[in-house]
C-alpha positions in Angstrom: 0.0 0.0 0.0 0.9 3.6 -0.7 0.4 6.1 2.1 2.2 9.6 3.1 2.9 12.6 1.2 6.5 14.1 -0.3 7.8 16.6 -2.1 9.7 16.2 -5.2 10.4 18.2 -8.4 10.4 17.7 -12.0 13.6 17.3 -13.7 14.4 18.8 -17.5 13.5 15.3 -18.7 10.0 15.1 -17.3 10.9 12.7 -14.6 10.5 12.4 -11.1 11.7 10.6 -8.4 9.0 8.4 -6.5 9.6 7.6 -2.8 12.1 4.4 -1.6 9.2 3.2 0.4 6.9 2.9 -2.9 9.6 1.3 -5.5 8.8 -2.0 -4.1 5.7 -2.2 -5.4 6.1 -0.8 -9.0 8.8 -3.6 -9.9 6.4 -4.8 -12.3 5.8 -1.5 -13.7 3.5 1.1 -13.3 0.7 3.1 -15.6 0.4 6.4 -15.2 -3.1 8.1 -16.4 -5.3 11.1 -15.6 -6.9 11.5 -12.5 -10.7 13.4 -12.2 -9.1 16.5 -10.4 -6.7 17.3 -12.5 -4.2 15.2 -11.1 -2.1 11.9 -12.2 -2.4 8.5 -11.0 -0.2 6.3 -10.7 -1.1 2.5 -10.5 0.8 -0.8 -10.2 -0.1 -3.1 -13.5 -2.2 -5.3 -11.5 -4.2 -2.8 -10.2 -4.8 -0.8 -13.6 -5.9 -4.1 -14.9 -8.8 -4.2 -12.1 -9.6 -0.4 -12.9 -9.3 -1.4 -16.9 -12.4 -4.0 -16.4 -14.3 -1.7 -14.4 -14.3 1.1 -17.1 -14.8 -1.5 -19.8 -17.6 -2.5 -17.8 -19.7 0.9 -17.7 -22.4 1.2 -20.5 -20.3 2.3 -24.0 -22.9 5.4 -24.2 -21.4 8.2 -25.5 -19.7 9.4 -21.4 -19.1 5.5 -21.1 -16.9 5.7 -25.0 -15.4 9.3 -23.2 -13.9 8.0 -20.1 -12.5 4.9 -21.9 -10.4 7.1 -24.3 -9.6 9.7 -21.4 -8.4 6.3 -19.3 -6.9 4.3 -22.1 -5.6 6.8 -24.4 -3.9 9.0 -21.8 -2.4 5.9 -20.0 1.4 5.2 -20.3 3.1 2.2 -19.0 6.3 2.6 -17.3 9.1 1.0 -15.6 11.5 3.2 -12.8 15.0 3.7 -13.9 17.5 2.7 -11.2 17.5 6.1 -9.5 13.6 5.4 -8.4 11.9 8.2 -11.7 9.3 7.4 -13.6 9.3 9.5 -16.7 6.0 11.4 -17.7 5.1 11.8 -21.0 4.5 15.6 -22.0 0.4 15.7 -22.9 0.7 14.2 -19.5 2.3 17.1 -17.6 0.5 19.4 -19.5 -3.0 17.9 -18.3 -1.7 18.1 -14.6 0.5 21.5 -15.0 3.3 20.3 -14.1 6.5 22.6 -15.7 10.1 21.6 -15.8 11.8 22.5 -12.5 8.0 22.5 -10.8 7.4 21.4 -6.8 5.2 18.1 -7.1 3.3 16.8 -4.4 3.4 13.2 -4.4 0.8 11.0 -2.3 0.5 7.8 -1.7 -3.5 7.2 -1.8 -3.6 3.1 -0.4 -3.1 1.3 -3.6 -2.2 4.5 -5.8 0.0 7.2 -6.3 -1.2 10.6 -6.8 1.0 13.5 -8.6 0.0 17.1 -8.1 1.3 20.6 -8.6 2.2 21.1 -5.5 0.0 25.1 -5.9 -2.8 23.1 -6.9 -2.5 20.7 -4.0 -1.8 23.0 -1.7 -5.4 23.9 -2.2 -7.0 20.8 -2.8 -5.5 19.9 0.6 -7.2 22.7 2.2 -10.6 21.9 0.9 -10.5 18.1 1.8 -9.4 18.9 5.6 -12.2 21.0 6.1 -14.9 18.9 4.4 -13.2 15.8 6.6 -13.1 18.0 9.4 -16.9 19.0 8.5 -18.0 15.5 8.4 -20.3 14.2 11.3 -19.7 11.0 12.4 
């Protein structure tokens, strides 16, 4: 499982360095793919593939046929080098804003990994700990 949050940045190449703790688990390889907030995702193989049957799953309606392309299309699968970076493809970075030489937050969200500019974040943090703060239990 993935869990904490660290800061990283992008190199000139488009790579970043993932955390020792999660290396581990992405021996296999990982696919990275765009996220609903405007985020990336990273997932080990195996669990892509569970994700992959869920979307093929939904009804192929016209939002069904939109959010297979979005999930497929924009995935890339990936191996770490042997300094712990996994590369990300340009149309990638651009989705999630992420510039050369950029702060990147990078979570570890159970059995993903998230990657966010770490401005964007920032705020998306703030909203999520006062709706879970919020929350009646």
């Amino acid at each position: 499982m993935f869990l904490g949050e660290y800061s990283h940045s992008l190199d000139d190449k488009g790579r970043v360095v993932l955390p020792s703790s999660y290396r581990s688990q992405l021996d296999d390889g990982c696919v990275l793919t765009k996220g609903r907030d405007g985020q990336l995702m990273i997932y080990p193989v195996e669990v892509f593939r569970r994700l992959a049957e869920e979307v093929r799953a939904q009804p192929q309606d016209r939002k069904g046929r939109r959010v297979s392309r979005t999930v497929f299309a924009g995935a890339d699968h990936q191996g770490l080098d042997k300094s712990g970076r996994v590369l990300i493809k340009p149309d990638l970075r651009e989705f999630a804003g992420l510039t050369t030489g950029s702060e990147i937050s990078v979570l570890g969200v159970y059995e993903h990994i998230e990657l966010w500019d770490s401005t964007r974040y920032s705020q998306e943090r703030v909203a999520g700990d006062e709706s879970y703060v919020d929350e009646e239990g």
